[in-house]
Residue frames as a rotation matrix with the C-alpha (Angstrom) as fourth column:
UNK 1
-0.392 -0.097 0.915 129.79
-0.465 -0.838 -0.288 116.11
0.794 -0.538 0.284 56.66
UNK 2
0.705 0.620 0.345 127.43
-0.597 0.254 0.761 114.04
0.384 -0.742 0.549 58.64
UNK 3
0.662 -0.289 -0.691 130.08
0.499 0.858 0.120 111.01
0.558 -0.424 0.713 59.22
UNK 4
-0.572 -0.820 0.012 132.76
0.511 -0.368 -0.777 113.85
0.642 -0.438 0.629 60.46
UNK 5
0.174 0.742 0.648 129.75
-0.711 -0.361 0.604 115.39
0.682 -0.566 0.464 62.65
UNK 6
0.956 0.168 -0.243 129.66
-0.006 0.834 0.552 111.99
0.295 -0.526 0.798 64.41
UNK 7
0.015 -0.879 -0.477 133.34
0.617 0.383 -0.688 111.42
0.787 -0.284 0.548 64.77
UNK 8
-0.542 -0.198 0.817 133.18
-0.231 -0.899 -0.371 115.12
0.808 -0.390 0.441 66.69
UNK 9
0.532 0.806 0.260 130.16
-0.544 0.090 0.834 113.93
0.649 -0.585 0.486 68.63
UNK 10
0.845 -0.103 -0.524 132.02
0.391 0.788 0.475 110.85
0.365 -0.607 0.706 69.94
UNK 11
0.041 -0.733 0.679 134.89
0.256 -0.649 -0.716 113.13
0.966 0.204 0.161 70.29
UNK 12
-0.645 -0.431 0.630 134.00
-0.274 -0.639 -0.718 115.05
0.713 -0.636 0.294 72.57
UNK 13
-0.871 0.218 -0.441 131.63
0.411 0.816 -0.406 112.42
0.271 -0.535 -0.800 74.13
UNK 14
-0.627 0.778 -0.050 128.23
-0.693 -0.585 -0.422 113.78
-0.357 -0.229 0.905 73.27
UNK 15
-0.157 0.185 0.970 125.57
0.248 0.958 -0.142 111.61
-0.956 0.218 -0.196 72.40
UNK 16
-0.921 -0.282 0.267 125.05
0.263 0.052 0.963 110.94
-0.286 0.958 0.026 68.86
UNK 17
0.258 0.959 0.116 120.85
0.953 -0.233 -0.194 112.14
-0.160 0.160 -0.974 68.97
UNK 18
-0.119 -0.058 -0.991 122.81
0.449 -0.893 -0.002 115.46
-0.885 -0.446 0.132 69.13
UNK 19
-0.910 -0.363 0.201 122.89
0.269 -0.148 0.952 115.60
-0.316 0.920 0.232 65.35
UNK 20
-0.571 0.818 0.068 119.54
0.812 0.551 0.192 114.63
0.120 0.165 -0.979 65.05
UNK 21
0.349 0.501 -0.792 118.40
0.871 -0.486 0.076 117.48
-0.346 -0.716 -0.606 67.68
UNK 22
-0.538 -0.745 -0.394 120.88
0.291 -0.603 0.743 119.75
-0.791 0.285 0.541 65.99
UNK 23
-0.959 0.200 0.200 118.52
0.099 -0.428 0.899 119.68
0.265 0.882 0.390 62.70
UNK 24
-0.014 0.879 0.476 115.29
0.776 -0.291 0.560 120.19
0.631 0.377 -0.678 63.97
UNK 25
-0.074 0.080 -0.994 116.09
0.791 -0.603 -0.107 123.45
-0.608 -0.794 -0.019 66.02
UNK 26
0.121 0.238 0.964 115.06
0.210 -0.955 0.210 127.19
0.970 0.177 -0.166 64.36
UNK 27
0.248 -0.371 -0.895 116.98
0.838 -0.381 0.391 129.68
-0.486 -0.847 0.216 66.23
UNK 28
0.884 0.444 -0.147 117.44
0.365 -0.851 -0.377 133.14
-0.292 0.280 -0.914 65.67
UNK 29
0.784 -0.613 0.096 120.52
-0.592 -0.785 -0.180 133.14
0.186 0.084 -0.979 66.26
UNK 30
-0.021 -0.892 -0.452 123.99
-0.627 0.364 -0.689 131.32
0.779 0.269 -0.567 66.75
UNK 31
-0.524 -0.322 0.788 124.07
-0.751 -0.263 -0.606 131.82
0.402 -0.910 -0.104 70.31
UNK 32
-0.017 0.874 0.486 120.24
-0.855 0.240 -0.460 130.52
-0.518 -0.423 0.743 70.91
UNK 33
0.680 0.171 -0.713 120.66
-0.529 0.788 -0.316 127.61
0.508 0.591 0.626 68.18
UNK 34
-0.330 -0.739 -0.588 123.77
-0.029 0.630 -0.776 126.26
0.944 -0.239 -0.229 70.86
UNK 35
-0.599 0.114 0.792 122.17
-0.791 -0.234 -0.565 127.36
0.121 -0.966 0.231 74.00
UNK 36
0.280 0.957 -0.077 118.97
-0.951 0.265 -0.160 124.99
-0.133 0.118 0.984 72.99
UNK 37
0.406 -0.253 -0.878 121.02
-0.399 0.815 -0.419 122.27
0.822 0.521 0.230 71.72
UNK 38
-0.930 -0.306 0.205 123.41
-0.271 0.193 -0.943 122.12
0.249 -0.932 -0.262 75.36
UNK 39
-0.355 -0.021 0.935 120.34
-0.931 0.098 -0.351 122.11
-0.085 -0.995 -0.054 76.81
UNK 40
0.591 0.776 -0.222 118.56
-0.801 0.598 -0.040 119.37
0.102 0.201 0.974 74.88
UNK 41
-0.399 -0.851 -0.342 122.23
-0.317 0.477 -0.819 117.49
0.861 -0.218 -0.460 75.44
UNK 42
-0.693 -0.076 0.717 121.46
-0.674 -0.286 -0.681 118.09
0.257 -0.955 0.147 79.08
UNK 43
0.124 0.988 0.094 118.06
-0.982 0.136 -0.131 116.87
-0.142 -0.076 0.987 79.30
UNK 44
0.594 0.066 -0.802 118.89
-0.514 0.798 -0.315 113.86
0.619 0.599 0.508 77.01
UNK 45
-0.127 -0.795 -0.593 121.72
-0.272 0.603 -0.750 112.91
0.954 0.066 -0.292 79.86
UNK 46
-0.677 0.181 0.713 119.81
-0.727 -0.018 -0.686 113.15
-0.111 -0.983 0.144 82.91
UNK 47
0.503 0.817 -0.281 117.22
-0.850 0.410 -0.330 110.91
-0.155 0.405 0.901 81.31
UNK 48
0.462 -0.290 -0.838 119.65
-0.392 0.781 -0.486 108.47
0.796 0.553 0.247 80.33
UNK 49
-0.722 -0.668 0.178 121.50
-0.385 0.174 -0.907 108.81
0.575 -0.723 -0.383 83.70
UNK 50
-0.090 0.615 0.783 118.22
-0.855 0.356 -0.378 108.04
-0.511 -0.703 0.494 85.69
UNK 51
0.739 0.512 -0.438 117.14
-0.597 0.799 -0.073 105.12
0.312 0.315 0.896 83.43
UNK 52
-0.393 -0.823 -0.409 121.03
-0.238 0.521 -0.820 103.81
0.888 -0.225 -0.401 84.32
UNK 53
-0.614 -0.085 0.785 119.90
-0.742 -0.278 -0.611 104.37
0.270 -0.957 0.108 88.37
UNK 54
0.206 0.946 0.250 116.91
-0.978 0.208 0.019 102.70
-0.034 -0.249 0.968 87.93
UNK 55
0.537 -0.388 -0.749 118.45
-0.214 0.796 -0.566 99.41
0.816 0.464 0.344 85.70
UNK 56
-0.096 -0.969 0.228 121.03
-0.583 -0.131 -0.802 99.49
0.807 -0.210 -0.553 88.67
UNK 57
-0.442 0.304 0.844 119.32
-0.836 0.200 -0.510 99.35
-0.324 -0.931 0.166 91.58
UNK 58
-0.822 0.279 -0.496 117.24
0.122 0.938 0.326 95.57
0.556 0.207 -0.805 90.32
UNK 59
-0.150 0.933 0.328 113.75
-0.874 0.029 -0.485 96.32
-0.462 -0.360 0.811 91.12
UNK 60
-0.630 0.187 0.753 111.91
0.213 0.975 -0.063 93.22
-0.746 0.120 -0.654 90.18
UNK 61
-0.024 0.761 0.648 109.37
0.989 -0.076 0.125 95.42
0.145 0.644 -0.751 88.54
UNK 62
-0.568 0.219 0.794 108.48
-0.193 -0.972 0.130 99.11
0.800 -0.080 0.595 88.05
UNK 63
0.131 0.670 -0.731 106.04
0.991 -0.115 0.072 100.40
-0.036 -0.733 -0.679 90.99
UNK 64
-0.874 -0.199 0.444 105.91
0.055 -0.947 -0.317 104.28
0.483 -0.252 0.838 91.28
UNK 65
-0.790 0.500 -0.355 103.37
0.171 -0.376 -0.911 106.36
-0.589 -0.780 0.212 93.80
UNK 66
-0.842 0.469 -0.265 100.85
-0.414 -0.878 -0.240 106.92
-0.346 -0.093 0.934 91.49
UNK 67
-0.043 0.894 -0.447 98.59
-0.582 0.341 0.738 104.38
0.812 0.292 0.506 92.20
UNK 68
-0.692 -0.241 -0.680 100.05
0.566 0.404 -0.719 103.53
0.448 -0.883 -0.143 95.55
UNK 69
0.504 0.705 0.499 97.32
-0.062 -0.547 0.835 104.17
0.861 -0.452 -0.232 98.51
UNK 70
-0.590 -0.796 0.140 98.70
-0.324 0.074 -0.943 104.51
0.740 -0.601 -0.301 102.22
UNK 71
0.516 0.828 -0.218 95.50
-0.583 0.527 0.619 102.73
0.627 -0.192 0.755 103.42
UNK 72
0.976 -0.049 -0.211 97.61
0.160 0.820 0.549 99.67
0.146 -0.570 0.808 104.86
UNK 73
-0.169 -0.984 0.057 100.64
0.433 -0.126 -0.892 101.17
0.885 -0.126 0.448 105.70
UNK 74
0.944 0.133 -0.301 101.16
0.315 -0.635 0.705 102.89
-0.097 -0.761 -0.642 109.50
UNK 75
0.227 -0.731 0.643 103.70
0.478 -0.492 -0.728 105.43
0.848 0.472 0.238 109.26
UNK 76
-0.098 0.315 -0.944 104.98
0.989 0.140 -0.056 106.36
0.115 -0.939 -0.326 112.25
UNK 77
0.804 0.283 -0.522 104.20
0.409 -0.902 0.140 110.24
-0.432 -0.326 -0.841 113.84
UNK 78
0.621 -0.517 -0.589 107.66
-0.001 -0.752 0.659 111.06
-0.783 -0.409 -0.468 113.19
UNK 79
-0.685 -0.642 0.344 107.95
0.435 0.018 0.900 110.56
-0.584 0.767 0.266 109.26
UNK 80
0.020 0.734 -0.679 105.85
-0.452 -0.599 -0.661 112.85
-0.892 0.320 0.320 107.28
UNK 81
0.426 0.079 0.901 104.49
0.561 0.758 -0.332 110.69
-0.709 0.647 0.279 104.00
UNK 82
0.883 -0.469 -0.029 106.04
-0.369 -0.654 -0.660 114.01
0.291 0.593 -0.751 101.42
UNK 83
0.069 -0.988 0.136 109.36
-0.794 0.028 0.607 112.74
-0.604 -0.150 -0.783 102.88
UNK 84
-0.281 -0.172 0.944 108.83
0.053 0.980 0.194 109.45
-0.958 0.105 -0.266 101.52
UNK 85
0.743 0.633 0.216 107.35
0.459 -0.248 -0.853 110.74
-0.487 0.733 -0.475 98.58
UNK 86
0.811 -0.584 0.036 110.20
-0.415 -0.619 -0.667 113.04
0.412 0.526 -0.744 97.50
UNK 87
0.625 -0.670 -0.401 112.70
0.464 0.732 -0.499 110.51
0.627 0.126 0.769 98.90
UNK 88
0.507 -0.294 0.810 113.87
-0.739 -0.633 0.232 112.88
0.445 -0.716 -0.538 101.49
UNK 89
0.803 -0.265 0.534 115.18
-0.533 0.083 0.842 110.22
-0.268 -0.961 -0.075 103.40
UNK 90
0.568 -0.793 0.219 117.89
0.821 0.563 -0.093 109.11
-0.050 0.233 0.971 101.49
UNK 91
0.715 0.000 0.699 118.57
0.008 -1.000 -0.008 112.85
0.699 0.011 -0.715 101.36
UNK 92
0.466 0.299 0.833 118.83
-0.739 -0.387 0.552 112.60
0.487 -0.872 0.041 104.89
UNK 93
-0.609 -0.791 -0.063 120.42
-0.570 0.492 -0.658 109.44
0.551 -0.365 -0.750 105.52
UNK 94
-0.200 0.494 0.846 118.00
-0.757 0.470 -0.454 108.07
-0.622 -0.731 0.280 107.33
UNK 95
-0.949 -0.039 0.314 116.83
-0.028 0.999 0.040 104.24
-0.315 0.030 -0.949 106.91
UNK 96
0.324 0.943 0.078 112.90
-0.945 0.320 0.063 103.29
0.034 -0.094 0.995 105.70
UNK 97
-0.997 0.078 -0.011 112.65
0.079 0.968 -0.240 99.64
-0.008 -0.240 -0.971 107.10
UNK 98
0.063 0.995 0.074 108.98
-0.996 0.067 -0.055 98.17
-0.059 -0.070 0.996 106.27
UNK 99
-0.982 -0.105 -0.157 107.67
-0.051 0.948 -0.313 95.56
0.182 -0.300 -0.937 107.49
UNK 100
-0.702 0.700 0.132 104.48
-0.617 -0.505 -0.604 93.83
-0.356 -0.505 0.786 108.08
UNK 101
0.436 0.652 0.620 101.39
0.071 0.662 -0.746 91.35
-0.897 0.369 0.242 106.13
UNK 102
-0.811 -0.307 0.498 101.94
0.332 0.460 0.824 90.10
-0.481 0.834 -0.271 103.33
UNK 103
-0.101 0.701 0.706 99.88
0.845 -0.314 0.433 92.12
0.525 0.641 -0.560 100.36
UNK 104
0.539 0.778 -0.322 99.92
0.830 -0.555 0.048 95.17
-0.141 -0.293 -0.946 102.05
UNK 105
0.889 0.131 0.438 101.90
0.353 -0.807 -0.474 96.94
0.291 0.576 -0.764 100.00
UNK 106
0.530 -0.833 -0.158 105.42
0.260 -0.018 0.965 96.87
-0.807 -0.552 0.207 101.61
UNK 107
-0.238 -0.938 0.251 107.11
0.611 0.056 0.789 96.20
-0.755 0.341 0.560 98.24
UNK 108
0.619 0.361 0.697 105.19
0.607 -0.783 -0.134 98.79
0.497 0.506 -0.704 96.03
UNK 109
0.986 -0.148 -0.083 106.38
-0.087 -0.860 0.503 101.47
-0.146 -0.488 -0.861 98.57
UNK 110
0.406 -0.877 0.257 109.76
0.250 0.377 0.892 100.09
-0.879 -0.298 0.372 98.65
UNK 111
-0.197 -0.405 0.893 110.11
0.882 0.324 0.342 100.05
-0.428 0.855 0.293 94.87
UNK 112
0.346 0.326 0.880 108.35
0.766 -0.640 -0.065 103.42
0.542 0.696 -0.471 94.17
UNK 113
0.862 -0.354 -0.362 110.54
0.028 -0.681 0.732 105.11
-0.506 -0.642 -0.577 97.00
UNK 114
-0.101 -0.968 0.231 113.70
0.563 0.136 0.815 103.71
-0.820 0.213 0.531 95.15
UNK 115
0.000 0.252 0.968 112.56
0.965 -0.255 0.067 105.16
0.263 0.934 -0.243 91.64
UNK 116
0.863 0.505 -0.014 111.79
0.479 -0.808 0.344 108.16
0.163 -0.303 -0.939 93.28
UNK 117
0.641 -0.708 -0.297 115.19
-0.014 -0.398 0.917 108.59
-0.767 -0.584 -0.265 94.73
UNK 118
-0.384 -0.667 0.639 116.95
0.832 0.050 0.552 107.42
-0.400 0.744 0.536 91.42
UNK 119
0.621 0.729 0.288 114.62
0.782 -0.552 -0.289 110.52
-0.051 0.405 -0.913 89.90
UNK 120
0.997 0.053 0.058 116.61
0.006 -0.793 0.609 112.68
0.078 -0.607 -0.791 92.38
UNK 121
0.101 -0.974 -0.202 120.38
-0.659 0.086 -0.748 111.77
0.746 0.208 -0.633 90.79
UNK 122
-0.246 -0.740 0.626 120.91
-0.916 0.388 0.099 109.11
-0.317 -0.549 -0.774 93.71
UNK 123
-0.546 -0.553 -0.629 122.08
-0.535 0.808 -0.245 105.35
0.644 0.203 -0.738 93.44
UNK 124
0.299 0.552 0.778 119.43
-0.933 0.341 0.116 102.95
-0.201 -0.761 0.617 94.83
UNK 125
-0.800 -0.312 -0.512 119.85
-0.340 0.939 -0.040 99.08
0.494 0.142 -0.858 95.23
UNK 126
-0.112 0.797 0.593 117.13
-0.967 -0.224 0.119 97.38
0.228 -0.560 0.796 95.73
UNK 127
-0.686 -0.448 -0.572 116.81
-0.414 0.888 -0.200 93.95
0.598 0.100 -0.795 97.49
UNK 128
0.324 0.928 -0.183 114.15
-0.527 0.338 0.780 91.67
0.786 -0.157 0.598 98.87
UNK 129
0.565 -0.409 0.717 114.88
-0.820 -0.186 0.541 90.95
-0.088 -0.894 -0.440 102.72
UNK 130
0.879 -0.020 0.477 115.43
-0.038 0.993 0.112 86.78
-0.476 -0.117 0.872 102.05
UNK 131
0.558 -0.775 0.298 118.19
0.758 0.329 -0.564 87.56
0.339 0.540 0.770 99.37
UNK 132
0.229 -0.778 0.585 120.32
-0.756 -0.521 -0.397 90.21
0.614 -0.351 -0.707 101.52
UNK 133
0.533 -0.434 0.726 120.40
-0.745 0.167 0.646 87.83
-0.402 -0.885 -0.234 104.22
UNK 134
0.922 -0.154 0.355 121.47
0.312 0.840 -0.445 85.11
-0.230 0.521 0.822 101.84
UNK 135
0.616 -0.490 0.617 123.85
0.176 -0.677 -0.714 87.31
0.768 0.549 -0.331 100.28
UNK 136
0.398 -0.611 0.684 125.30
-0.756 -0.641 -0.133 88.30
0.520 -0.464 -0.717 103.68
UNK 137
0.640 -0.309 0.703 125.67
-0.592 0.384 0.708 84.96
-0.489 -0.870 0.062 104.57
UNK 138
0.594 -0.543 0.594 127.37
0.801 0.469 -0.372 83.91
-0.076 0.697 0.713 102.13
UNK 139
0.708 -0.566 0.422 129.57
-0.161 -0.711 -0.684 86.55
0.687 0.417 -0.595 102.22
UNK 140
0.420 -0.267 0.867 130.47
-0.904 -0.211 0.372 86.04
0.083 -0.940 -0.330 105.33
UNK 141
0.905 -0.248 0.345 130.82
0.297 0.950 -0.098 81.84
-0.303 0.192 0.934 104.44
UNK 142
0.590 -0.690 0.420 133.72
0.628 0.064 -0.776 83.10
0.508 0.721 0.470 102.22
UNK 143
-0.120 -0.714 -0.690 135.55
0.871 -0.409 0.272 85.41
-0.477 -0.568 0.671 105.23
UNK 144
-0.087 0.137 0.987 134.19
0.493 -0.855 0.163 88.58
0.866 0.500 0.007 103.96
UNK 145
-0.606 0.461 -0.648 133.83
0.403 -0.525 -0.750 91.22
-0.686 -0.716 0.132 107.12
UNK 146
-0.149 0.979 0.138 130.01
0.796 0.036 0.605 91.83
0.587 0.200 -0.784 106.52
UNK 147
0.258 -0.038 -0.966 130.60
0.928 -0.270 0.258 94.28
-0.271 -0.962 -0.035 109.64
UNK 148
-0.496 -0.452 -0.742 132.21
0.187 -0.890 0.417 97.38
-0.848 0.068 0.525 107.80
């Protein structure tokens, strides 16, 4: 039963923990023993879908806000630090460009803004200023329009 459980699983392109999750539920009923199980499905693919976002985007290293101070950082009047915090501005479209000293915390923010957004279902890429420009120039060596 279990190996034709699995075939179904891959079947219909659930993961295969669904079995797993499938025997420790107590439910009262039919209904509530599938409702619980979708949602642990659910759960089990947003989790897997952020850890994809996260792998994607090449951080060099984890970094999240919660141990990040804004001590050496000047934000300017007309970004509120909750945006940056809840990633609002990728929301928004809008750009965060940081600059500034060295050690003061540029690429922490940078890396724990991207995580933040990958939290929030979007696609980050993350890159370190010396290798985009590399990257674009070499593209550009090879007749790439860099421009669109």
């Amino acid at each position: 039963m279990s190996d034709l459980l699995i075939q179904y699983c891959k079947e219909l392109r659930f993961s295969s923990n669904l079995i797993e999750n499938a025997k420790l539920l107590k439910c009262e009923d039919n209904l509530e023993f599938l409702t619980e199980l979708f949602k642990l499905e659910l759960q089990n693919r947003e989790i897997k879908r952020k850890n994809a976002y996260i792998k994607s985007a090449k951080f060099d290293v984890i970094k999240t806000f919660e141990d990040y101070t804004f001590e050496d950082i000047m934000i300017p009047n007309s970004i509120a630090i909750h945006d940056i915090l809840n990633a609002n501005f990728v929301k928004n479209k809008e750009n965060l460009i940081l600059y500034g000293n060295v050690g003061s915390g540029k690429t922490h923010l940078a890396i724990a803004a991207g995580i933040e957004a990958c939290n929030h279902g979007k696609k980050v890429r993350f890159f370190r200023t010396s290798t985009l420009v590399n990257q674009l120039v070499e593209a550009k060596r090879q007749g790439w329009n860099v421009n669109t």
